[in-house]
N, C-alpha and C positions, 0 to 999 in steps of 0.2 A: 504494500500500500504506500503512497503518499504521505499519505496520514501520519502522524504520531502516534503510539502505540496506545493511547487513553480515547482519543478521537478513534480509531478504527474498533475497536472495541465497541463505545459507543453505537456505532455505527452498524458494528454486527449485531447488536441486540435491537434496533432499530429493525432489520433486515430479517431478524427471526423473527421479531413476531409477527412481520409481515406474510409471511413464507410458513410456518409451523403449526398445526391442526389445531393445539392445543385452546382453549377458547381462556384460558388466566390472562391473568395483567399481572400477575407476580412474575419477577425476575426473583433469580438469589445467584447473590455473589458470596464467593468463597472469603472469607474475610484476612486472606493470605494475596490476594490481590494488591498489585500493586497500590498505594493510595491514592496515588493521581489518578489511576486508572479509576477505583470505585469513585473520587466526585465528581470527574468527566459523567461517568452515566447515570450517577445519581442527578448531577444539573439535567444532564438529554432528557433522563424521563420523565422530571417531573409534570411538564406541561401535556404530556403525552399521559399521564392519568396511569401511571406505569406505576407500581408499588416495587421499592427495592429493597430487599432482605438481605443482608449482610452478615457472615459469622460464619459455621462450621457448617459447611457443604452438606454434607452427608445427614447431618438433622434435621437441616433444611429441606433438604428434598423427601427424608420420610416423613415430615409433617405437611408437608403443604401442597399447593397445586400450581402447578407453576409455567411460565412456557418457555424459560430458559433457563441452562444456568452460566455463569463465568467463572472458567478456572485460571489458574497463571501456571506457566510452565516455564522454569522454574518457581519457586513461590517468592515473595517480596525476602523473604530471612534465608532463602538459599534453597529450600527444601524441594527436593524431586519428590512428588506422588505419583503414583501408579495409579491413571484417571480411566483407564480403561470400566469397570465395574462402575462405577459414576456415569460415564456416558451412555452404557449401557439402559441404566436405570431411568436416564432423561431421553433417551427414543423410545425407549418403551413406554412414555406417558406422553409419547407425542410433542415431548419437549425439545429445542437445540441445546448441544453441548456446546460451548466455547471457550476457545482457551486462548489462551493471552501469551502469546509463548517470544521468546526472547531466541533468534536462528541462531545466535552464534553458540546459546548452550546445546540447542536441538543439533548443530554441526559435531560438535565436539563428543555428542553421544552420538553419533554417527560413526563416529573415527573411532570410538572406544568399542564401536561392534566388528570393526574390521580385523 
Protein backbone atom coordinates (compact mmCIF):
# COMPACT_ATOMS: atom_id res chain seq x y z
CA UNK A 1 0.00 0.00 0.00
CA UNK A 2 0.78 3.64 -0.15
CA UNK A 3 -0.66 4.07 2.84
CA UNK A 4 0.98 4.18 6.26
CA UNK A 5 0.52 1.02 8.12
CA UNK A 6 -2.42 2.63 10.60
CA UNK A 7 -4.33 4.33 7.49
CA UNK A 8 -4.33 0.91 5.47
CA UNK A 9 -5.43 -0.85 8.28
CA UNK A 10 -8.05 1.51 8.74
CA UNK A 11 -8.97 1.10 5.45
CA UNK A 12 -9.02 -2.60 5.48
CA UNK A 13 -11.77 -2.74 8.20
CA UNK A 14 -13.53 -0.05 6.03
CA UNK A 15 -13.25 -2.73 3.15
CA UNK A 16 -14.51 -5.77 5.31
CA UNK A 17 -17.34 -4.78 6.35
CA UNK A 18 -18.01 -3.80 3.10
CA UNK A 19 -17.29 -7.03 1.58
CA UNK A 20 -18.20 -9.71 4.73
CA UNK A 21 -21.75 -11.57 5.33
CA UNK A 22 -21.45 -10.90 8.78
CA UNK A 23 -24.41 -8.37 9.56
CA UNK A 24 -22.31 -6.79 13.26
CA UNK A 25 -20.87 -3.30 13.44
CA UNK A 26 -18.59 -4.71 16.06
CA UNK A 27 -14.95 -4.72 15.14
CA UNK A 28 -12.34 -6.18 17.83
CA UNK A 29 -8.93 -5.31 17.94
CA UNK A 30 -6.30 -7.20 19.42
CA UNK A 31 -5.13 -4.91 22.15
CA UNK A 32 -1.36 -5.81 21.03
CA UNK A 33 -1.87 -3.73 18.10
CA UNK A 34 0.18 -1.21 17.39
CA UNK A 35 -1.25 2.07 19.09
CA UNK A 36 -1.21 4.34 16.22
CA UNK A 37 -2.69 1.70 14.44
CA UNK A 38 -5.96 1.15 17.01
CA UNK A 39 -6.78 5.32 17.04
CA UNK A 40 -6.39 5.55 13.39
CA UNK A 41 -9.49 3.15 13.35
CA UNK A 42 -10.85 3.89 16.30
CA UNK A 43 -11.03 7.92 14.71
CA UNK A 44 -12.38 5.91 10.99
CA UNK A 45 -15.03 4.32 12.74
CA UNK A 46 -16.59 6.34 14.73
CA UNK A 47 -18.65 8.23 12.22
CA UNK A 48 -19.23 5.19 10.58
CA UNK A 49 -21.46 3.83 13.65
CA UNK A 50 -18.69 1.10 13.81
CA UNK A 51 -18.31 -0.07 17.71
CA UNK A 52 -14.43 -0.95 18.58
CA UNK A 53 -13.49 -3.53 21.11
CA UNK A 54 -10.06 -3.51 22.04
CA UNK A 55 -8.18 -6.12 24.40
CA UNK A 56 -7.60 -9.89 24.23
CA UNK A 57 -8.45 -11.22 20.98
CA UNK A 58 -9.57 -14.54 21.79
CA UNK A 59 -12.21 -13.38 24.52
CA UNK A 60 -13.34 -11.01 22.30
CA UNK A 61 -14.33 -13.16 19.79
CA UNK A 62 -15.98 -15.93 22.07
CA UNK A 63 -18.16 -13.24 23.54
CA UNK A 64 -19.39 -11.35 20.94
CA UNK A 65 -20.57 -11.00 17.31
CA UNK A 66 -18.49 -9.22 15.32
CA UNK A 67 -17.47 -8.76 11.42
CA UNK A 68 -13.99 -8.39 11.90
CA UNK A 69 -11.10 -8.75 13.67
CA UNK A 70 -7.40 -6.81 13.66
CA UNK A 71 -4.24 -8.73 14.48
CA UNK A 72 -0.41 -7.38 14.31
CA UNK A 73 2.10 -9.51 13.19
CA UNK A 74 4.57 -9.16 14.96
CA UNK A 75 2.78 -7.60 18.03
CA UNK A 76 3.52 -3.95 19.34
CA UNK A 77 6.03 -5.65 22.55
CA UNK A 78 7.69 -8.13 19.83
CA UNK A 79 5.45 -11.17 20.24
CA UNK A 80 4.91 -13.63 17.38
CA UNK A 81 1.33 -15.41 17.79
CA UNK A 82 0.20 -18.37 15.96
CA UNK A 83 -3.14 -16.57 14.40
CA UNK A 84 -3.85 -19.33 12.34
CA UNK A 85 -6.80 -20.83 14.99
CA UNK A 86 -8.06 -17.09 15.28
CA UNK A 87 -8.69 -16.77 11.73
CA UNK A 88 -10.01 -19.80 11.46
CA UNK A 89 -12.63 -18.93 14.08
CA UNK A 90 -13.42 -15.33 12.30
CA UNK A 91 -14.44 -17.06 8.78
CA UNK A 92 -16.28 -19.23 10.29
CA UNK A 93 -18.61 -16.57 11.78
CA UNK A 94 -18.43 -14.94 8.56
CA UNK A 95 -16.00 -12.42 9.86
CA UNK A 96 -12.48 -10.81 8.02
CA UNK A 97 -9.37 -11.61 9.74
CA UNK A 98 -6.67 -8.82 9.47
CA UNK A 99 -3.47 -8.47 10.33
CA UNK A 100 -1.27 -5.77 10.52
CA UNK A 101 1.98 -7.28 9.69
CA UNK A 102 5.31 -5.57 9.55
CA UNK A 103 7.25 -7.44 5.78
CA UNK A 104 10.48 -7.01 6.83
CA UNK A 105 9.62 -9.57 10.01
CA UNK A 106 7.35 -11.65 7.66
CA UNK A 107 10.90 -11.66 5.26
CA UNK A 108 13.12 -12.72 7.97
CA UNK A 109 10.77 -15.75 8.96
CA UNK A 110 10.88 -16.58 5.55
CA UNK A 111 14.66 -16.91 5.55
CA UNK A 112 14.56 -18.60 8.82
CA UNK A 113 12.30 -21.55 6.89
CA UNK A 114 14.94 -21.96 4.24
Amino acid sequence: SMLDEATSAAEAVTLAKRSVKSKSNTLIVAGDVHPQTIEVIQTRCKPLGLEVKVGMAPALMAENDYFAVVCQYPSTTGLIHDLKEHADAAHAKNAAFIVCADLLALLGHLLDLA
